[in-house]
Steps between C-alpha positions, in 0.01 A plus 500: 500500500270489172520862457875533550603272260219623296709830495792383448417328178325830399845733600690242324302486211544879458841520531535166174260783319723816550824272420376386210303809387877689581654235257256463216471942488890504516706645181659141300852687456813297586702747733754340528579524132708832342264740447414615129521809304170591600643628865666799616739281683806380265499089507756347740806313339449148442721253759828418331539116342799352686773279383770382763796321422778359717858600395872391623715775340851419492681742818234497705452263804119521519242457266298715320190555381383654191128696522375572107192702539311430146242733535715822585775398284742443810814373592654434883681255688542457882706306717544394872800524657561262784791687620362819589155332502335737294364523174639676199295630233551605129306824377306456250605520127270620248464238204335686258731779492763212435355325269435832306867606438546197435266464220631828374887434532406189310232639206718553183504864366224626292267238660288597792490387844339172560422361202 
């Protein structure tokens, strides 16, 4: 019985070694992070930064919401309908290409863009 336990607490004992040997020898990078410049691989687009906002819009029996995506610069909207139960969706509109023309239709002449 002495023996057995004996070798247990010796088999365990190795395997609390190797774990610990496996996490102390173990690179410190955080993978889970987008990777730098100094890899081949390109770094993966950062998770957009939602706003939602409920809508009525005069017309329309349901209500909608409104999806602005900060970080991508988009706009969308979508909308169950209880009729047909299904949901309807808006594609997505580009902000920055808005808000571009619009700073240009609005920049007096002579002056540049954005200033």
């Amino acid at each position: 019985m002495k023996s057995t336990v004996l070798w247990a607490l010796i088999i365990l004992n190795a395997v609390l070694l190797l774990s610990f040997l496996a996490r102390v020898t173990h690179s410190n990078s955080a993978l889970a992070q987008p990777t730098g410049a100094h890899n081949a691989t390109p770094a993966p687009a950062r998770p957009g930064d939602y706003t939602m906002i409920p809508a009525n819009i005069n017309g329309a029996s349901n209500g909608v919401v409104v999806i602005v995506d900060q970080t991508n610069g988009q706009l969308s909207a979508i909308s169950y309908d209880d009729a047909n139960k299904k949901m309807d969706t808006m594609n997505k509109i580009d902000l920055q290409q808005i808000f571009q023309r619009a700073a240009a239709a609005n920049t007096p002449p002579g002056r540049p863009a954005g200033k």
